[in-house]
C-alpha positions in Angstrom: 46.7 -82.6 17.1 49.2 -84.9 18.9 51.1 -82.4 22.1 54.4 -84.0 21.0 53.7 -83.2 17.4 53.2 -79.5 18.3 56.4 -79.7 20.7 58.2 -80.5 17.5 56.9 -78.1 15.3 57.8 -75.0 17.8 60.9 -76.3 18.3 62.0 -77.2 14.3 60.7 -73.2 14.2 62.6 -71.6 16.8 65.9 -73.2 16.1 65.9 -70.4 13.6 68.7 -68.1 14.2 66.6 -64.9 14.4 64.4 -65.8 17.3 67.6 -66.7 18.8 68.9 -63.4 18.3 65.7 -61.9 19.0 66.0 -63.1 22.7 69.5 -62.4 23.5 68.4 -58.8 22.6 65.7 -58.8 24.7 67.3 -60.6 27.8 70.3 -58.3 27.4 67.8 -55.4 28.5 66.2 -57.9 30.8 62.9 -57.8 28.8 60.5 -60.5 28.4 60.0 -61.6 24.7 57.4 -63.7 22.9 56.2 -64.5 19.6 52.6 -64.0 19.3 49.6 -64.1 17.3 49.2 -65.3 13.5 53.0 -66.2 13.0 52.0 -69.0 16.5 49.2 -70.2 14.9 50.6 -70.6 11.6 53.3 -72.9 13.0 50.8 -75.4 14.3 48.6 -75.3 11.3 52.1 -76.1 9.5 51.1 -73.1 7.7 53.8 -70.4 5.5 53.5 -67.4 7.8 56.5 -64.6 6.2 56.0 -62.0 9.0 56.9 -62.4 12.8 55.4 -60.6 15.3 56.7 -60.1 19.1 55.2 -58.7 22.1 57.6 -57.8 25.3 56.8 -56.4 28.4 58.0 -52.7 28.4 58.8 -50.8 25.1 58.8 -52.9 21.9 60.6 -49.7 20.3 63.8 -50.8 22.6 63.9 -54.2 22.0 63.4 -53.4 17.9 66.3 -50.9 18.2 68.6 -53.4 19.9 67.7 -56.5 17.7 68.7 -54.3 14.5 71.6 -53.2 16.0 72.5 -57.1 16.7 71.4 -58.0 13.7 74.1 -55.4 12.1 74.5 -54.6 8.5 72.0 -54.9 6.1 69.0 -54.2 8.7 66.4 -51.7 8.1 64.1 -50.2 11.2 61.0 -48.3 10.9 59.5 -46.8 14.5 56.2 -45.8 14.7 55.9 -43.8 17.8 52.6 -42.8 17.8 51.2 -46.8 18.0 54.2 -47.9 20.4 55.5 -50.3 17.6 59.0 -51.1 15.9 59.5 -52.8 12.4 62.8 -54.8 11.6 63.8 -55.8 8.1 66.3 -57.9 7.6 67.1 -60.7 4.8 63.7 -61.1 3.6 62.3 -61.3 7.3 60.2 -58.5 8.6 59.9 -58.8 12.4 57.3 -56.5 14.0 57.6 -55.3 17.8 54.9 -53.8 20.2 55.1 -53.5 23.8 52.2 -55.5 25.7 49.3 -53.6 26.5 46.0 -53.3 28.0 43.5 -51.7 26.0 39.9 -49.5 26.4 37.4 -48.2 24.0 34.6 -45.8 24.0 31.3 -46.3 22.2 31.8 -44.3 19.4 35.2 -45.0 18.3 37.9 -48.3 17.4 40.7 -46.4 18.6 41.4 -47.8 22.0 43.1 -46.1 24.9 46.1 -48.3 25.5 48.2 -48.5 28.5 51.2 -50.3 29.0 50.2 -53.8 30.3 51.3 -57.9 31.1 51.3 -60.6 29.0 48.6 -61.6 30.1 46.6 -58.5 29.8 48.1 -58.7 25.9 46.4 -61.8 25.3 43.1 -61.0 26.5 42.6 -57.8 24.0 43.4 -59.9 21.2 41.0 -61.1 19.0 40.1 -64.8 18.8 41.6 -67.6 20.8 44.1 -69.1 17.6 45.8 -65.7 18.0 45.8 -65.3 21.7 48.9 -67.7 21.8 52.4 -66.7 22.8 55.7 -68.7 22.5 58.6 -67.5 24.8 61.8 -66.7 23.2 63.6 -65.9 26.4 66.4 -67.9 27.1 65.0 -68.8 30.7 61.6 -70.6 29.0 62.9 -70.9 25.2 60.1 -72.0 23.3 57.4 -72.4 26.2 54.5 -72.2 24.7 51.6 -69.9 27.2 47.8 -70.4 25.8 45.1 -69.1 28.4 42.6 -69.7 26.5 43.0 -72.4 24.7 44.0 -72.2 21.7 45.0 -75.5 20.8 41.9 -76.9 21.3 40.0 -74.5 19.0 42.1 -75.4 16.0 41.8 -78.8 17.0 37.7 -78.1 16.2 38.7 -75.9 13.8 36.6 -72.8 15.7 36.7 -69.2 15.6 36.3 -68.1 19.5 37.0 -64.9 20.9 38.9 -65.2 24.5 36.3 -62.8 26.3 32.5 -62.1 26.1 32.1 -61.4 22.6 29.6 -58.7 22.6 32.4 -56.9 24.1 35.2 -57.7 21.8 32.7 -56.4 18.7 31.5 -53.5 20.1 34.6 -52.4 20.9 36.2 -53.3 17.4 33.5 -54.4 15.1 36.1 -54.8 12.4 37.1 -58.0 14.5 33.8 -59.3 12.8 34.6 -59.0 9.5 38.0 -60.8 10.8 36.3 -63.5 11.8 34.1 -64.4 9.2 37.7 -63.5 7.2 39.8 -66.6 9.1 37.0 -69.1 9.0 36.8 -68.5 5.2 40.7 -68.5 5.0 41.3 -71.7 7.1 38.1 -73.5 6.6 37.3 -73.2 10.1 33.6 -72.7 11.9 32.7 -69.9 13.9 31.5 -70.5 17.5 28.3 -70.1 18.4 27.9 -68.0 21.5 30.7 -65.8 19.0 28.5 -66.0 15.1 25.2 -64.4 17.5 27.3 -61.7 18.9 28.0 -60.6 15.3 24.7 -60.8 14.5 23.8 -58.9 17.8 26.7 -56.2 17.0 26.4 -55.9 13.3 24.9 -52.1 12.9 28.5 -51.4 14.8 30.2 -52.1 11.6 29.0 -48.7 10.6 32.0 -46.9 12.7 34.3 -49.0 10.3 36.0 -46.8 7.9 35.2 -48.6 4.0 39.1 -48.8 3.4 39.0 -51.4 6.3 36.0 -53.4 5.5 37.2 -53.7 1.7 40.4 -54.8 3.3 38.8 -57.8 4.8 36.7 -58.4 2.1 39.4 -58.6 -0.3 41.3 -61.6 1.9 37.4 -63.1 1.8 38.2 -63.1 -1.8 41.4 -64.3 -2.3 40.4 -67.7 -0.2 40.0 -70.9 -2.1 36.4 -70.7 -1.5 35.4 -67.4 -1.1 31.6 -68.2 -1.2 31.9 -69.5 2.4 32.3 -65.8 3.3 29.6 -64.3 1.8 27.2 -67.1 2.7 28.9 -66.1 6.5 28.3 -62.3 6.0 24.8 -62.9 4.8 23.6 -65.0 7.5 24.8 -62.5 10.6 23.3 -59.8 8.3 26.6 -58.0 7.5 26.3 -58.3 4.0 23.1 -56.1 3.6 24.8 -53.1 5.4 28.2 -53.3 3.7 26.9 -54.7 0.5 22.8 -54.1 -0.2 23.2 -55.2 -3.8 24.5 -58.4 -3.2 22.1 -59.1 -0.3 19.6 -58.2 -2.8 20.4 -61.0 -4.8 19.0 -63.4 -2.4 16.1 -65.4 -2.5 13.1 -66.5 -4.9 9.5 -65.1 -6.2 7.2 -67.0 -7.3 4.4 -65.8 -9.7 1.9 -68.4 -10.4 3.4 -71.3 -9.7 6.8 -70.1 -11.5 10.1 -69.3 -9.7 13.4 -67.8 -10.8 16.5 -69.4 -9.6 18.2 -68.1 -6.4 20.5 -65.5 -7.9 22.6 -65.0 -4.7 23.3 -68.9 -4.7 23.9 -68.6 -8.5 26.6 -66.0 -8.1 28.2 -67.8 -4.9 28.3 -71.1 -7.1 30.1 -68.5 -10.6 32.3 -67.1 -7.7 34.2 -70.5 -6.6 33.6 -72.1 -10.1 36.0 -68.9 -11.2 38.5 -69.3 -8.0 38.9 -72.5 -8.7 40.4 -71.8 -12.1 42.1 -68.5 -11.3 44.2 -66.5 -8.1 43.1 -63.0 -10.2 41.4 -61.3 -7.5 39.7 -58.7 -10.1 38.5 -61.4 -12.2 36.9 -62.8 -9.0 35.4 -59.7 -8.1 33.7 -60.0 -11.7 32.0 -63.3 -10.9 30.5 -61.8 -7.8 29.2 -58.8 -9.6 28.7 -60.3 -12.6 24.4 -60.4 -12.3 24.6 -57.8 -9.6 21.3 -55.7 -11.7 19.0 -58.8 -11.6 17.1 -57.7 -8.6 16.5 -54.5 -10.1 15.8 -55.2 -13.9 13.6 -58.9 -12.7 10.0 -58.9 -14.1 7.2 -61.6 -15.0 5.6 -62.3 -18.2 3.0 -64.3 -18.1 4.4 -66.1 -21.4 7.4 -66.9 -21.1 8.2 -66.3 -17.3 10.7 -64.3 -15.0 13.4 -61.8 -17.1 15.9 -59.6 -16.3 16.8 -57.9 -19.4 19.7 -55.9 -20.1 20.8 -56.7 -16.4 24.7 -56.9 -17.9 24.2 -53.2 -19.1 22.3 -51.7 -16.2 24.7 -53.8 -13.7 27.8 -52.3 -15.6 26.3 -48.8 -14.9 26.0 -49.9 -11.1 29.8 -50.8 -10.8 30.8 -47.4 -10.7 28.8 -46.7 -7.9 29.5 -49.6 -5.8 32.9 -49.1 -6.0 33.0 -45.4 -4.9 30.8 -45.9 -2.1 32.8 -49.2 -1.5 36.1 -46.5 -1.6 37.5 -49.3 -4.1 40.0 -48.3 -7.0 38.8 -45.9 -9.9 41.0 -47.1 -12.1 41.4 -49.3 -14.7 40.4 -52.6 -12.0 37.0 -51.0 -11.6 36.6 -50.9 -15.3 37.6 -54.3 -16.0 35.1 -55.6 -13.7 32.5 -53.1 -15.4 33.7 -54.9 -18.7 33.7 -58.1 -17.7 30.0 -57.5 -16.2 28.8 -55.7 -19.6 30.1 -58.7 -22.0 29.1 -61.8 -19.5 26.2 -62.4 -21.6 27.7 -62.1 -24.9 29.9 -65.4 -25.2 26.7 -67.6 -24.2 24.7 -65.6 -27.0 27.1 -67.0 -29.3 26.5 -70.5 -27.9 22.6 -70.3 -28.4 22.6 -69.1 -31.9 24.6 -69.3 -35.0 28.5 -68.6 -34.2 29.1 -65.7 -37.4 32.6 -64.3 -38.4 31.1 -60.9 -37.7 29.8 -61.5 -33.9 33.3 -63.4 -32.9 34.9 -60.4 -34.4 33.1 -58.0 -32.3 33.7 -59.7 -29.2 37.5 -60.0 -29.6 37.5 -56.4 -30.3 34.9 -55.3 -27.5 37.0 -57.8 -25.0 40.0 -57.2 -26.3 42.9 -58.6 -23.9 40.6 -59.5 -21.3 38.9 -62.2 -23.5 40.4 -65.0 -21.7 39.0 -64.0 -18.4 35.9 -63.2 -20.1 35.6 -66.7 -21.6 36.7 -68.2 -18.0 33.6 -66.0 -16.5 31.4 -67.0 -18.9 32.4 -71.0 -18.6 31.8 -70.3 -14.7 28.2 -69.1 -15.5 27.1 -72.2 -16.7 25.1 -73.5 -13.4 23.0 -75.7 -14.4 22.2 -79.5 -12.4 21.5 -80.7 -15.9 25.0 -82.3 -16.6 23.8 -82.8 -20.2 23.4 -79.0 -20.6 26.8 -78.1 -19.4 28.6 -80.4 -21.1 26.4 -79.1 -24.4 27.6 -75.1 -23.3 30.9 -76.2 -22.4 31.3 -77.7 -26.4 30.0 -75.1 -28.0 32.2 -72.8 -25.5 35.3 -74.7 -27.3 34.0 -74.2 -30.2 34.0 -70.4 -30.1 37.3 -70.4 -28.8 38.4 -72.2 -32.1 36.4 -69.6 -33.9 37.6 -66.7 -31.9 41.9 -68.2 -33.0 41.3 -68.7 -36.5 39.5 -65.2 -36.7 42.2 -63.3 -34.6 45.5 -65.2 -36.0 43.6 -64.3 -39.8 42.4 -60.6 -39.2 44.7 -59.2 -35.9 41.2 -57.9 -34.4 42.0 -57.7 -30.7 43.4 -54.4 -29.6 42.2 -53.5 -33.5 43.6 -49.8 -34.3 41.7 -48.6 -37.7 43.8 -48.7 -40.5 43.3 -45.4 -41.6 42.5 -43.2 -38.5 41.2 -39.2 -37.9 44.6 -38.3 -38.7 44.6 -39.2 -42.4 40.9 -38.8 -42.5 41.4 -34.7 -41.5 44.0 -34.4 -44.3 42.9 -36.3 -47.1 39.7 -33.8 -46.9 40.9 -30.5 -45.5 38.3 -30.9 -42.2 38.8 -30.1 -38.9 37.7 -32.6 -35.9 33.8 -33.0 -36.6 31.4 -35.3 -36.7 31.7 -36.6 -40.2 35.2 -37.6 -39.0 33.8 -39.7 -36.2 31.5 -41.2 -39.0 33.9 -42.4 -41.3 36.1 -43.9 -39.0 33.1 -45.7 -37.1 32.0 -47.3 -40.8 35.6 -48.4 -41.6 35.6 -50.2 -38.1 32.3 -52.1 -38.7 33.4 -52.9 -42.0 36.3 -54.9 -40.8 33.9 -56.5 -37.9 32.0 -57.4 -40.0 34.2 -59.1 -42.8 33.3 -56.6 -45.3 36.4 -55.5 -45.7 39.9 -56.6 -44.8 42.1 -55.3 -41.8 44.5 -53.2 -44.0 45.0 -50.2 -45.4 44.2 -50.7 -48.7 41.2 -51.6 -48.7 40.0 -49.5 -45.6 41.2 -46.7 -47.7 39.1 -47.7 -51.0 36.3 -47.9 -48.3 36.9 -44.8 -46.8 36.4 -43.1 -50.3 33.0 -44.8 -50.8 31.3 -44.2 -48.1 33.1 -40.3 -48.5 31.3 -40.2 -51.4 28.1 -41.1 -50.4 28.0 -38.5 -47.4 29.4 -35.7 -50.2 32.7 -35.6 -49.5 35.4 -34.9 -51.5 39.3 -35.3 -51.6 41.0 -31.9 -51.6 
């Protein structure tokens, strides 16, 4: 990076109005004023950076009051007391506040014990180097920019550094590990050396982390463009097997007379940014990393035909549940998506290898139902192999489902398929109350249409519904 070119860029960023106004409210209290952290870095990556944050010596809660009441109308504040900090909304722009501070920690806790501190002593508790820079909005030194450690020169080499002795910086907050494996995968960038081994050193430290936190982090892992790059990071410094055992478990290969399986973790890490590449759906992603997650567990050898791991989609589905809670992820209908997307991974590619029948496609648009699109987009992600002759063969036949799966749903509506004739009418055409013959009926009259023996429509599930009556010994009131 050229000095003059990063000259420019402050400068084209701070003729904005609001840092403007940000430090005639601050020099009107006599207060010293700077931009710091991400929103700094971001403007000499030439990077879209929406939120602003300031540091000033004394209270940032002051400074926030007066800017809002500069900026006038319009202008929302929030004050957090307890945490010393101020935010400022105004047209779009959120602008965050904190006085400068020194900071302390004790072994067994995150929480530091801040005093009020320099700007000097502000840059030394942050994180990593790229965010240790500070940009003076006073009107004495307007858009000086102050980088003690440098900075510059780390995203020159595109490194992750912290400014002090890391061991330190990580015992004190471990979650700053998982924030640095986050921005290299973000911005593409290495981690330093001396740095990458302190993580490793400090890793068990991660365990005073709450799992709100670390599934933060993890989820800006996964929104990168290559998210894989994090994992492989949180693997080697041996994160991954305390925050995420099953995925760690997914590593390497055994080899039984002469025979190996593939490397399942690599497998996934390839399915993961093969699906990022074609989708920003964060839960879809999360499917690709899961997606084989019971392999480990469900892996044995035959001597015939070589390594298995049968049913791993339906025992791995079972396992989502469980990750998630302990991972203090969403219950809700995200988890089960990813459950569903791990259950049916398999089933597309079985309708590659043998014969594509109505009946099958019809059962996977219903079993899929809305999420078959992503479920088609996982499953083309799956196909891994270095044989380019073999992908392009899956890929075809891929296409060729999806033709069959159209002219199947635009003829017989199956997706989101409601019976024609549900428990309702079933109840009242016999005089029963719920039982399980109910449940019986209605379960034949939905494999019928599945499996093209009937049409989807009343009529004939209704002339169905009275055969199959009859042969359980049922009888129309």
């Amino acid at each position: 990076m050229v000095e003059n070119n990063i000259e420019q860029r402050i400068k084209e960023h701070l003729s904005k109005p609001i840092f403007h106004v940000v430090g005639d409210a601050a020099d009107e209290m006599g207060r010293e004023c700077y931009v710091v952290g991400g929103y700094v870095r971001d403007i000499i990556l030439e990077r879209v950076s929406k939120d602003i944050d300031f540091v000033t010596v004394g209270s940032g809660i002051e400074v926030a009051e007066n800017v809002a009441k500069s900026l006038g109308s319009h202008t929302a504040i929030a004050v957090f007391r307890t945490y010393g900090t101020a935010q400022v909304k105004s047209h779009g722009v959120e602008l965050e506040f904190v006085g400068a501070r020194r900071e302390s920690y004790t072994r067994d806790s995150r929480n530091p014990i801040v005093e009020d501190g320099t700007l000097e002593d502000d840059q030394c508790r942050r994180d990593f180097t790229v965010n240790a820079m500070a940009i003076c909005v006073n009107k004495e030194n307007y858009g000086k920019l102050l980088d003690p450690f440098d900075g510059i020169g780390d995203l020159e080499r595109r490194l992750i550094r912290t400014p002090l002795n890391p061991d330190i910086t990580f015992s004190d907050d471990p979650l700053r590990m998982m924030r640095a494996i986050r921005f290299a995968t973000q911005l593409e960038f290495d981690i330093y050396k001396e740095t990458f081994d302190a993580i490793a050193r400090n890793k068990d430290r991660i365990k005073i982390i709450t799992r709100e936190r670390i599934v933060d982090e993890l989820m800006k892992i996964m929104k990168s463009a290559k998210p894989s790059r994090g994992f492989y990071l949180l693997r080697k410094c041996g994160l991954l097997e305390l925050i995420m055992p099953e995925l760690n478990a997914l590593s390497g290969v055994e080899v039984v007379n002469g025979r190996g399986h593939k490397d399942n973790f690599e497998h996934t890490m390839q399915v993961l940014d093969n699906v990022a590449s074609k989708s920003d759906k964060v839960w879809l992603r999360w499917g690709a990393l899961l997606h084989d997650i019971a392999k480990p567990v469900t892996k044995l050898y035959d001597k015939n035909i070589g390594w298995t791991f049968h049913n791993h989609n339906f025992i791995g589905a079972k396992m989502i549940p469980r990750i998630f809670k302990r991972m203090k992820m969403p219950m809700d209908a995200k988890m089960k998506y990813v459950q569903k997307l791990v259950e049916l991974h398999m089933r597309p590619i079985a309708l590659v290898e043998d014969t594509v029948t109505d009946s099958a496609v019809r059962r996977l648009i219903f079993d899929a139902g809305d999420d078959i699109e992503d479920l088609m987009l996982l499953c083309e992600a799956d196909i891994t192999s270095k044989n380019q002759e073999k992908v392009k063969r899956f890929l075809d036949n891929f296409q060729l489902v999806r033709e069959k799966m159209k002219e199947i749903e635009e003829k017989d509506r199956i997706r989101n398929f409601q019976p024609p004739v549900d428990g309702i009418e079933i109840m009242r055409i016999f005089g029963l109350e719920p039982c399980q013959e109910v449940g019986l009926l209605k379960e034949k009259i939905k494999n019928a249409i599945l499996d093209g023996i009937i049409g989807n429509n009343h009529e004939e599930a209704y002339d169905y519904m009275l055969e199959c009556a009859k042969e359980m010994g049922l009888v129309p009131k």
